[in-house]
mmCIF file of the N, C-alpha and C atoms, coordinates in Angstrom:
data_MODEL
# 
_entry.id   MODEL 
# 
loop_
_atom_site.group_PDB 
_atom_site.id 
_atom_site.type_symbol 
_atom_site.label_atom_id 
_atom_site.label_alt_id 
_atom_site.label_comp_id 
_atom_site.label_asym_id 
_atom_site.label_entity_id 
_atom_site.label_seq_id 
_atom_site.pdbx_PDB_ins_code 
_atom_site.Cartn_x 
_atom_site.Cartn_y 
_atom_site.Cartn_z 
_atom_site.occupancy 
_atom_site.B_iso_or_equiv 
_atom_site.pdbx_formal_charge 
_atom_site.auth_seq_id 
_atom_site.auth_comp_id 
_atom_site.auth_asym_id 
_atom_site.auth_atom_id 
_atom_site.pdbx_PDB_model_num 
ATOM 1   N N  . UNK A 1 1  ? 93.887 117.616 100.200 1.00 0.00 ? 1  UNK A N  1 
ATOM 2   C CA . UNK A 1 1  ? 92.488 117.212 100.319 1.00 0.00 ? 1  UNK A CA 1 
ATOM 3   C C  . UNK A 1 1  ? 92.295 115.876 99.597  1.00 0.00 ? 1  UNK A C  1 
ATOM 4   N N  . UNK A 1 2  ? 91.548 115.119 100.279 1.00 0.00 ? 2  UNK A N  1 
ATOM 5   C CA . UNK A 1 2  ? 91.029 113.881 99.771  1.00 0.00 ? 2  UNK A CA 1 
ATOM 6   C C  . UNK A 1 2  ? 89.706 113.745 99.407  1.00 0.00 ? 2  UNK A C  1 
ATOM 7   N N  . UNK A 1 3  ? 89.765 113.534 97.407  1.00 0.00 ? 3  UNK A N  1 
ATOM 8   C CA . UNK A 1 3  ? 88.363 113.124 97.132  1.00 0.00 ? 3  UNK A CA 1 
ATOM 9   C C  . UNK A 1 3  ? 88.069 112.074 97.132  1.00 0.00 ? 3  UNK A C  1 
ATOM 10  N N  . UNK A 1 4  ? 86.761 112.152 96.758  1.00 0.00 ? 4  UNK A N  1 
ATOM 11  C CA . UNK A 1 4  ? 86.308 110.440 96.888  1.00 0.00 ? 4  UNK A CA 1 
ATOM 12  C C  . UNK A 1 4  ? 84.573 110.357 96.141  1.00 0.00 ? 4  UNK A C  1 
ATOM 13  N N  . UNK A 1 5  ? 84.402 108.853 95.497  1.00 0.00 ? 5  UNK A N  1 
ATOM 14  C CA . UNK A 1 5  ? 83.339 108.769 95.054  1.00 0.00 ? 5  UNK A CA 1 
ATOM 15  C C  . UNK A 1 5  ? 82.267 107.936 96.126  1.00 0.00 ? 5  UNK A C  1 
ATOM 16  N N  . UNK A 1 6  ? 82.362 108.379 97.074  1.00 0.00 ? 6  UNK A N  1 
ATOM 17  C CA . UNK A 1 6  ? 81.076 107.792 98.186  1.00 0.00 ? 6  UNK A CA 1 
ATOM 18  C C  . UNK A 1 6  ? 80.071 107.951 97.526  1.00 0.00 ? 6  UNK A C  1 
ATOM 19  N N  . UNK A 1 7  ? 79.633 109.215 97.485  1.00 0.00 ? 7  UNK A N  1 
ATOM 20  C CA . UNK A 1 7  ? 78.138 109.331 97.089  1.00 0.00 ? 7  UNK A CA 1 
ATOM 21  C C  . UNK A 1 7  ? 78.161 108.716 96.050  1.00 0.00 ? 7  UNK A C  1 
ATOM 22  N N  . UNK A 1 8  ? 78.911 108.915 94.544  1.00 0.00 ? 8  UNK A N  1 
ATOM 23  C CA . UNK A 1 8  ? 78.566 108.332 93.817  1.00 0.00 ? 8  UNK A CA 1 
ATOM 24  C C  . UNK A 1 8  ? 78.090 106.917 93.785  1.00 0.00 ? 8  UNK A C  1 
ATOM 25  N N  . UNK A 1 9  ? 78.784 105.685 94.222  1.00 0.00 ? 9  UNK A N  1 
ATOM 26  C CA . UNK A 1 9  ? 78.914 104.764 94.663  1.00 0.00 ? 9  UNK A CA 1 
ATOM 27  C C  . UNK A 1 9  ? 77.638 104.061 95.602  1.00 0.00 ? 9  UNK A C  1 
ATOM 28  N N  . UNK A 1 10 ? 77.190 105.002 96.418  1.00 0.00 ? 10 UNK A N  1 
ATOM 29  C CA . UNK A 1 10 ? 76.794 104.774 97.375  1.00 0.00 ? 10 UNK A CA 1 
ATOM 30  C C  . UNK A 1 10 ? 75.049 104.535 96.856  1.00 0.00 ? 10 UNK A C  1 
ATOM 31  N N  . UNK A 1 11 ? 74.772 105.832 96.088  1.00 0.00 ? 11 UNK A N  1 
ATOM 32  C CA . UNK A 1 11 ? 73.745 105.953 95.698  1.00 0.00 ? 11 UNK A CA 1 
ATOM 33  C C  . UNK A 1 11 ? 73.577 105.132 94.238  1.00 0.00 ? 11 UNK A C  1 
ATOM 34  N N  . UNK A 1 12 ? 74.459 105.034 94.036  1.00 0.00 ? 12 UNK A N  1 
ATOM 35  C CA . UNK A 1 12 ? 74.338 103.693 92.604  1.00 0.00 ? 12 UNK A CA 1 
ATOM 36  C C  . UNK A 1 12 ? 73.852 102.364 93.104  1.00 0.00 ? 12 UNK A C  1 
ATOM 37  N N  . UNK A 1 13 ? 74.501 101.950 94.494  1.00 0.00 ? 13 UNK A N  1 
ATOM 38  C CA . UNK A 1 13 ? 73.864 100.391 94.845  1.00 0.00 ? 13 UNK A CA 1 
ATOM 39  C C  . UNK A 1 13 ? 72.474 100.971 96.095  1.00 0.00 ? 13 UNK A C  1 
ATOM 40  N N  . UNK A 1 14 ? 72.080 102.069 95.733  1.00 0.00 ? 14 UNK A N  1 
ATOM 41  C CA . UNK A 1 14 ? 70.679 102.130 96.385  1.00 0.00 ? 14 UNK A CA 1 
ATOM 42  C C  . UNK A 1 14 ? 70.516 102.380 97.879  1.00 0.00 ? 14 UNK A C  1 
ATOM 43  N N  . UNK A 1 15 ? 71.847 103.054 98.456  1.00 0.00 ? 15 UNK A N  1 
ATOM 44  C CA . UNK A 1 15 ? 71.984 102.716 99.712  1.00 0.00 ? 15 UNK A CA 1 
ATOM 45  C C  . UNK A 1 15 ? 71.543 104.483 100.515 1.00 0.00 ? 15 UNK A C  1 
ATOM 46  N N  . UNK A 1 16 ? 71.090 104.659 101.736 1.00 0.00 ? 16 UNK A N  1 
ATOM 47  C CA . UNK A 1 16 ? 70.936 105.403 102.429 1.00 0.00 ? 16 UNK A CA 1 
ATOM 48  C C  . UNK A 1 16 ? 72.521 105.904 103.000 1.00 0.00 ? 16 UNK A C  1 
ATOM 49  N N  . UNK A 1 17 ? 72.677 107.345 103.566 1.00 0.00 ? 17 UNK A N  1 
ATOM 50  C CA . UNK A 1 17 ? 73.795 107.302 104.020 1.00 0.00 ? 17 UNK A CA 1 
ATOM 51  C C  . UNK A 1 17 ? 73.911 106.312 105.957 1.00 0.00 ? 17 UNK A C  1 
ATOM 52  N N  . UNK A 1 18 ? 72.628 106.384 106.115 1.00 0.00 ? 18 UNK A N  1 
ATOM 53  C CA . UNK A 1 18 ? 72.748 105.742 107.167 1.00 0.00 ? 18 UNK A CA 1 
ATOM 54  C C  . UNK A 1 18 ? 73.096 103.935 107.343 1.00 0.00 ? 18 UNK A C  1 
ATOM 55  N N  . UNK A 1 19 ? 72.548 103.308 105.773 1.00 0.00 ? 19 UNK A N  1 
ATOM 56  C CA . UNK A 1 19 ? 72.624 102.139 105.922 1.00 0.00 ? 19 UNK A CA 1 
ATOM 57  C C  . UNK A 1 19 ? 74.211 101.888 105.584 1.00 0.00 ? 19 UNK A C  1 
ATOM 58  N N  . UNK A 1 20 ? 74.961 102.823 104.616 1.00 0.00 ? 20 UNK A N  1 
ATOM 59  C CA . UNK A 1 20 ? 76.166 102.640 104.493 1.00 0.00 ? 20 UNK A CA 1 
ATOM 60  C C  . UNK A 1 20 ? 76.879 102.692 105.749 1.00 0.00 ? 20 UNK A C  1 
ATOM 61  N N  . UNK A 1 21 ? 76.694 103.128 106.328 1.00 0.00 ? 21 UNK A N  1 
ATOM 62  C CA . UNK A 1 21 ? 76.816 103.580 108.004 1.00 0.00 ? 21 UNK A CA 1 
ATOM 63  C C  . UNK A 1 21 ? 77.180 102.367 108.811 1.00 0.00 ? 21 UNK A C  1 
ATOM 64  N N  . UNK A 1 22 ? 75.942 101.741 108.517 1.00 0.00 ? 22 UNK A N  1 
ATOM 65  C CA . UNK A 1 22 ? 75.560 100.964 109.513 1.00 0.00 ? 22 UNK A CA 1 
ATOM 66  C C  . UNK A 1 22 ? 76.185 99.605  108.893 1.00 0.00 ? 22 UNK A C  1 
ATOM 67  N N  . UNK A 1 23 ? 76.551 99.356  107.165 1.00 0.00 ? 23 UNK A N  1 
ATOM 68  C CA . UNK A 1 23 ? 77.578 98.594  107.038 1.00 0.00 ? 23 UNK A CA 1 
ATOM 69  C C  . UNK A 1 23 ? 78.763 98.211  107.633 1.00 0.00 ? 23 UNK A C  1 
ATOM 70  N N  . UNK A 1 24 ? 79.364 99.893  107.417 1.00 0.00 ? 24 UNK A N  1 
ATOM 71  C CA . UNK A 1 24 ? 80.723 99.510  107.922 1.00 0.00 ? 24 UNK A CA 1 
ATOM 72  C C  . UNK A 1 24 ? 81.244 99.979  109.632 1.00 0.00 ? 24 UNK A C  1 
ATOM 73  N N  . UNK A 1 25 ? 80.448 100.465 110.381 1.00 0.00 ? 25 UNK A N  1 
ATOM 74  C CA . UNK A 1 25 ? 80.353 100.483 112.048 1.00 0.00 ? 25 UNK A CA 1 
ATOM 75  C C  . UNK A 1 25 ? 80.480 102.381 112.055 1.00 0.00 ? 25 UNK A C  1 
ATOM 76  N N  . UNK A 1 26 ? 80.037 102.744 110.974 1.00 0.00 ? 26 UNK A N  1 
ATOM 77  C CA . UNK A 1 26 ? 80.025 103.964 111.521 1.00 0.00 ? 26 UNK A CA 1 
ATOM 78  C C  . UNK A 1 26 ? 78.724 104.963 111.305 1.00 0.00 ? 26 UNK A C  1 
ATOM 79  N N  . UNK A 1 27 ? 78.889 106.062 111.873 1.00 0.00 ? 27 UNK A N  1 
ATOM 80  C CA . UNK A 1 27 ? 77.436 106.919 111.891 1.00 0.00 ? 27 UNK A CA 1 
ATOM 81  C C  . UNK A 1 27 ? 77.198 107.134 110.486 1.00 0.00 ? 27 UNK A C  1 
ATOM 82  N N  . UNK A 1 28 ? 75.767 107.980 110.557 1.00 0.00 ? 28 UNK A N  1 
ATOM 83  C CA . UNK A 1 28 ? 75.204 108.273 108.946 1.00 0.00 ? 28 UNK A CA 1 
ATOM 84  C C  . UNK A 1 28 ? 76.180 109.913 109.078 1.00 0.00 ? 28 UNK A C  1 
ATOM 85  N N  . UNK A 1 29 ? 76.764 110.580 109.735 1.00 0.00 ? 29 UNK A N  1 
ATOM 86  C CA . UNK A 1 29 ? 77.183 111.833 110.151 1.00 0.00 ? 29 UNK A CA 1 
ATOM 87  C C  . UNK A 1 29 ? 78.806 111.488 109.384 1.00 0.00 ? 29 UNK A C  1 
ATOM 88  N N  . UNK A 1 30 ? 79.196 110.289 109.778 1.00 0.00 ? 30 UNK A N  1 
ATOM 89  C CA . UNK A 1 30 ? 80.511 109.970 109.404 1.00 0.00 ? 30 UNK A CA 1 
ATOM 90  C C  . UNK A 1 30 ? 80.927 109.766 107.783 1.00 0.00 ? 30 UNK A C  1 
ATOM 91  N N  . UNK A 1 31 ? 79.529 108.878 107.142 1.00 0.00 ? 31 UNK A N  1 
ATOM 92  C CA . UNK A 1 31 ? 79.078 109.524 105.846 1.00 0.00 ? 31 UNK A CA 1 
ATOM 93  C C  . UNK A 1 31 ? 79.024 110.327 105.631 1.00 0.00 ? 31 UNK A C  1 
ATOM 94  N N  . UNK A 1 32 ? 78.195 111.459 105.814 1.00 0.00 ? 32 UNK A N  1 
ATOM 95  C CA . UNK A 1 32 ? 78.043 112.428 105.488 1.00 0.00 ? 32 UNK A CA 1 
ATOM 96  C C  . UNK A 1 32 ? 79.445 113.387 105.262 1.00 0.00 ? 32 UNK A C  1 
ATOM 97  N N  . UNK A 1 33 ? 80.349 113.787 106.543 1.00 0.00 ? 33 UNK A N  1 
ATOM 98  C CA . UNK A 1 33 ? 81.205 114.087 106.512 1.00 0.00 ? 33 UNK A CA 1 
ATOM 99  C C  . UNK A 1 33 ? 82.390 113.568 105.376 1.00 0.00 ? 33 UNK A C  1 
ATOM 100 N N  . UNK A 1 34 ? 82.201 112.469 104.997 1.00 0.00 ? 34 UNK A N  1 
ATOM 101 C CA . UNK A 1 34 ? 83.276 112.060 104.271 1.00 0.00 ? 34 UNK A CA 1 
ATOM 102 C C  . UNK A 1 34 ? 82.830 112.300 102.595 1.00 0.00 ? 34 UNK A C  1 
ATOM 103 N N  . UNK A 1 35 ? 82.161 112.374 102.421 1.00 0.00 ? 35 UNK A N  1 
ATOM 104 C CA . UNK A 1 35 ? 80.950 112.184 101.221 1.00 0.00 ? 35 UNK A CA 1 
ATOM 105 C C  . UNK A 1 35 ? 81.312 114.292 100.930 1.00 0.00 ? 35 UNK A C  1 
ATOM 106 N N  . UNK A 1 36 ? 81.119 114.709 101.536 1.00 0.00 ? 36 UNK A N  1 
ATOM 107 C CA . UNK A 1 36 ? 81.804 116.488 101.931 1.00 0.00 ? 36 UNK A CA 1 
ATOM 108 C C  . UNK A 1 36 ? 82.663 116.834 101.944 1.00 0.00 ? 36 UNK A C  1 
ATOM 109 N N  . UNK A 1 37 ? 83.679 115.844 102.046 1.00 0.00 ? 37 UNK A N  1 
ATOM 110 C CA . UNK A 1 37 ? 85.347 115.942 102.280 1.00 0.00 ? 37 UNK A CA 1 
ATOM 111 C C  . UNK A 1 37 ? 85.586 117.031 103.297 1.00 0.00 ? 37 UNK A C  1 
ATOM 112 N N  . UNK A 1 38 ? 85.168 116.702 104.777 1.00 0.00 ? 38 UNK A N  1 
ATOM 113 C CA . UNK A 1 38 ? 85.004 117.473 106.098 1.00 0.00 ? 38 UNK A CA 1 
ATOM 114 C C  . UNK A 1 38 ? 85.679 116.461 106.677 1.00 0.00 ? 38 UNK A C  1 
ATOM 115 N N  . UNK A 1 39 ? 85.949 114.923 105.920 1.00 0.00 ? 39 UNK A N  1 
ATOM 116 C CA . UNK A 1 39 ? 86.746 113.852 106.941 1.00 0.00 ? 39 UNK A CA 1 
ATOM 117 C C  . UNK A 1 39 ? 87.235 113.171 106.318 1.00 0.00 ? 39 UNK A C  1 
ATOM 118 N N  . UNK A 1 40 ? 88.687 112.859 106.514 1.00 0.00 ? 40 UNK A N  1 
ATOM 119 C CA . UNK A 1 40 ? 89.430 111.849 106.296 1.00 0.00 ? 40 UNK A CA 1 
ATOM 120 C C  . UNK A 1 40 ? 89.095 110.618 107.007 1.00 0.00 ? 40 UNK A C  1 
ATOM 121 N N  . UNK A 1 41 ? 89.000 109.416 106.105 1.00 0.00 ? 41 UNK A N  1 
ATOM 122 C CA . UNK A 1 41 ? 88.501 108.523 107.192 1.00 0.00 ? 41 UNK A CA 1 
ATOM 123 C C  . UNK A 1 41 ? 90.323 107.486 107.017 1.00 0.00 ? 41 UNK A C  1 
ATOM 124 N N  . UNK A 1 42 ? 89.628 107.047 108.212 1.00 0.00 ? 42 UNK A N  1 
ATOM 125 C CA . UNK A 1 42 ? 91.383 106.010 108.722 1.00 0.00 ? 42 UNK A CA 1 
ATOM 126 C C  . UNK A 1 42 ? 91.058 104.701 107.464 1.00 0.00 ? 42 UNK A C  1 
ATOM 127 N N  . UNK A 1 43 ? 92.547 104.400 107.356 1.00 0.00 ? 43 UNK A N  1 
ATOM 128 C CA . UNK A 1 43 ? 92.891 103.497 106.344 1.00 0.00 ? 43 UNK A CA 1 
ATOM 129 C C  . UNK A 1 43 ? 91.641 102.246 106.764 1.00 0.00 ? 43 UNK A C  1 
ATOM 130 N N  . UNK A 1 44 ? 91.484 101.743 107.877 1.00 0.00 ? 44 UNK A N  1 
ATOM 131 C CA . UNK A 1 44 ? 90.728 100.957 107.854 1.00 0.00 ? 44 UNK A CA 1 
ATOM 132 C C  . UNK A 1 44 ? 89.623 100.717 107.629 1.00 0.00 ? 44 UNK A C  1 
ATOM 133 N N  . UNK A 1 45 ? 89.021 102.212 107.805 1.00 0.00 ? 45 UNK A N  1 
ATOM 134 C CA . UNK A 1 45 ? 87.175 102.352 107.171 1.00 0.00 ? 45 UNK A CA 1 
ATOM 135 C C  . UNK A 1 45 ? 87.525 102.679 106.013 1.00 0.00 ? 45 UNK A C  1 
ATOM 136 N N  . UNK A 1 46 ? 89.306 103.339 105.184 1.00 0.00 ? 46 UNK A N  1 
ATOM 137 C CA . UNK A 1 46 ? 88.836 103.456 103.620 1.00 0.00 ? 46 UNK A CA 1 
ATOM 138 C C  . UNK A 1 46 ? 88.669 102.226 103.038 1.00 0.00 ? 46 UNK A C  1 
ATOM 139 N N  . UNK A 1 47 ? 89.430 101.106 103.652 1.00 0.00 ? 47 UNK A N  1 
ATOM 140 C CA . UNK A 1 47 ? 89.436 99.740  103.176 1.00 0.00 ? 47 UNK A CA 1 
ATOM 141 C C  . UNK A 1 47 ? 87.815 99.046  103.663 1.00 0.00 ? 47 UNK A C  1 
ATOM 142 N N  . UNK A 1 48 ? 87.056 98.969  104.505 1.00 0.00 ? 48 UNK A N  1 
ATOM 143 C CA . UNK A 1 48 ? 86.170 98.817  104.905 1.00 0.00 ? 48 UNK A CA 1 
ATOM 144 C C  . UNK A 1 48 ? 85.067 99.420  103.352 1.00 0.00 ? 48 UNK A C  1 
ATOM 145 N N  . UNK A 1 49 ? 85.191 100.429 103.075 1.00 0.00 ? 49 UNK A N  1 
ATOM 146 C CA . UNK A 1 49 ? 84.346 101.389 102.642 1.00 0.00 ? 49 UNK A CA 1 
ATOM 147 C C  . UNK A 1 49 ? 84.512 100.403 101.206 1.00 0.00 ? 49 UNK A C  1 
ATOM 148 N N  . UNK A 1 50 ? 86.070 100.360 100.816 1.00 0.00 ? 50 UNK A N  1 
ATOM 149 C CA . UNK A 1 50 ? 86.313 99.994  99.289  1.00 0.00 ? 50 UNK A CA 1 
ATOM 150 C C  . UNK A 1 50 ? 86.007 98.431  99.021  1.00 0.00 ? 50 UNK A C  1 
ATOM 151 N N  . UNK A 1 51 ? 85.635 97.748  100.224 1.00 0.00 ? 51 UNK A N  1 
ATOM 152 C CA . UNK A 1 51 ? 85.248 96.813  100.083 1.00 0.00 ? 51 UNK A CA 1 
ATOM 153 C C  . UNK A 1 51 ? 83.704 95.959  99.972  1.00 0.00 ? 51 UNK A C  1 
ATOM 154 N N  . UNK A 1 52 ? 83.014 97.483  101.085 1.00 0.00 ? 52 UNK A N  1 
ATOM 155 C CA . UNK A 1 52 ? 81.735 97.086  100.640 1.00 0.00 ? 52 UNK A CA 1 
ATOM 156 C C  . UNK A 1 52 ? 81.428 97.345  99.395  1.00 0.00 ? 52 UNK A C  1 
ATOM 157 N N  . UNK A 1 53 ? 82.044 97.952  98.492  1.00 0.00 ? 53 UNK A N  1 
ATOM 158 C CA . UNK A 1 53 ? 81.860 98.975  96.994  1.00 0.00 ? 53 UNK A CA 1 
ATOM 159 C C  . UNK A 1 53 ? 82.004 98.401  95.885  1.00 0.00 ? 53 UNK A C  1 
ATOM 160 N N  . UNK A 1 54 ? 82.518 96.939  96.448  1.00 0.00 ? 54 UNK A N  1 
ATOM 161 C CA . UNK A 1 54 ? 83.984 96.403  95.556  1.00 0.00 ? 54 UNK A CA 1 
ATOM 162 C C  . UNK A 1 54 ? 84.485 97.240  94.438  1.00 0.00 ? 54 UNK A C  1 
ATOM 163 N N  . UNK A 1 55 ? 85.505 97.873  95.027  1.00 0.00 ? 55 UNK A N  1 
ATOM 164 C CA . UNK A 1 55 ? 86.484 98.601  94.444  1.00 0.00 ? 55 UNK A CA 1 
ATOM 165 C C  . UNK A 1 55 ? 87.600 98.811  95.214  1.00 0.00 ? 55 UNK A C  1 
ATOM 166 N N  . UNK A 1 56 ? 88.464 99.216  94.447  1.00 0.00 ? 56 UNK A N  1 
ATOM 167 C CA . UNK A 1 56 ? 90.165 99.399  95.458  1.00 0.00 ? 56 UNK A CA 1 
ATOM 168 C C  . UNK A 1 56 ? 89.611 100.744 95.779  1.00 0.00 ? 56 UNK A C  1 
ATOM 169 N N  . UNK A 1 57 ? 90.557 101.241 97.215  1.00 0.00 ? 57 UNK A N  1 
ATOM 170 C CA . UNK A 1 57 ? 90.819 101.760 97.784  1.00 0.00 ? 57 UNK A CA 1 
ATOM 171 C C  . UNK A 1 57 ? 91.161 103.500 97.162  1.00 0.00 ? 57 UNK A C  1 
ATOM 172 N N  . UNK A 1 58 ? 91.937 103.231 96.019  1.00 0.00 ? 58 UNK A N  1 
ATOM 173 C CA . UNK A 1 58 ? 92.510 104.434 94.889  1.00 0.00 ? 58 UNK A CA 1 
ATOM 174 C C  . UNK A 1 58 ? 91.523 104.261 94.297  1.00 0.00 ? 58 UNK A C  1 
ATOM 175 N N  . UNK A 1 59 ? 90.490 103.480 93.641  1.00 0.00 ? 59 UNK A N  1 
ATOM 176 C CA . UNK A 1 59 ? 89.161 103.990 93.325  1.00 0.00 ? 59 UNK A CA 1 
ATOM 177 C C  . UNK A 1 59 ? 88.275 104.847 93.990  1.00 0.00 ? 59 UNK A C  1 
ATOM 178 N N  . UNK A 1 60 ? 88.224 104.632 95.241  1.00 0.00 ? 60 UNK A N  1 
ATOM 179 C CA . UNK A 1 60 ? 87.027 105.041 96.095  1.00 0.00 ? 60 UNK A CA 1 
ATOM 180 C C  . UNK A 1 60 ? 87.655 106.421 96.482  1.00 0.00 ? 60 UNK A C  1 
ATOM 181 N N  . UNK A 1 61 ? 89.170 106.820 96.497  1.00 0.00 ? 61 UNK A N  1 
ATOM 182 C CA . UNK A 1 61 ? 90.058 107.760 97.480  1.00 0.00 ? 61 UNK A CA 1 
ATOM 183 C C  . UNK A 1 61 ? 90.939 108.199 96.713  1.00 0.00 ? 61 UNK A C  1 
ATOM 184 N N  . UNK A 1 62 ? 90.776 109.419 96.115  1.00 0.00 ? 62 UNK A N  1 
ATOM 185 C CA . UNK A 1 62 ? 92.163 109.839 95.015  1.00 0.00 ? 62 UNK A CA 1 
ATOM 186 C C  . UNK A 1 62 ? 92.695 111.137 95.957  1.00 0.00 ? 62 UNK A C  1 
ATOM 187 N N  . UNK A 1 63 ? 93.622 111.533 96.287  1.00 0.00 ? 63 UNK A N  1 
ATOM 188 C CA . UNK A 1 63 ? 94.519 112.976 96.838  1.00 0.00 ? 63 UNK A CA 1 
ATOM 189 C C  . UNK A 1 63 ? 94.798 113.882 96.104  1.00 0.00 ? 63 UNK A C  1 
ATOM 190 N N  . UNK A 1 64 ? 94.318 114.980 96.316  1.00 0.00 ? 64 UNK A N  1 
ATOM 191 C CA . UNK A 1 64 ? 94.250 115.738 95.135  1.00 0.00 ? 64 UNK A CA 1 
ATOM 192 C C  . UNK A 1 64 ? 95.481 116.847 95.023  1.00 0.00 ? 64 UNK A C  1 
ATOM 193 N N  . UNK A 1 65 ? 96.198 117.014 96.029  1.00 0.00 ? 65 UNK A N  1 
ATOM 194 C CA . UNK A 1 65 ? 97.570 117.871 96.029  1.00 0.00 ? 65 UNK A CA 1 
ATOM 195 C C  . UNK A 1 65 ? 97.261 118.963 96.881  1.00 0.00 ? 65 UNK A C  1 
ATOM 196 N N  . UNK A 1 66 ? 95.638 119.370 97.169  1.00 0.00 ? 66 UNK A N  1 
ATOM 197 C CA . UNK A 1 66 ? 95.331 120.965 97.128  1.00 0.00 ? 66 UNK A CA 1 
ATOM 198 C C  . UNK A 1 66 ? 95.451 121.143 99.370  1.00 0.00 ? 66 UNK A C  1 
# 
């Protein structure tokens, strides 16, 4: 399983899950899901994601073993 600090992050720079969404080309559902850990997102929206955040990638996305 892959965690991750979306929400945290997300809601620190004030953002809706939809506007994060709509940052990086995906739904507010696709947030949501990932923010739940219901979705792995592809290397390119984690990089997408860690960039609107500015943060690396292993910031935003740690693997937890389980």
């Amino acid at each position: 399983m892959v965690n991750n600090r979306l929400r945290e992050l997300r809601t620190r720079k004030g953002l809706s899950q939809q506007q994060a969404g709509k940052l990086v080309g995906v739904s507010r559902q696709t947030i949501s899901r990932i923010e739940r850990r219901e979705y792995c997102p592809s290397v390119e929206l984690a990089m997408k994601l860690a960039s609107q955040f500015d943060v690396k990638v292993d910031e935003l996305f740690a693997f937890d073993g389980n």
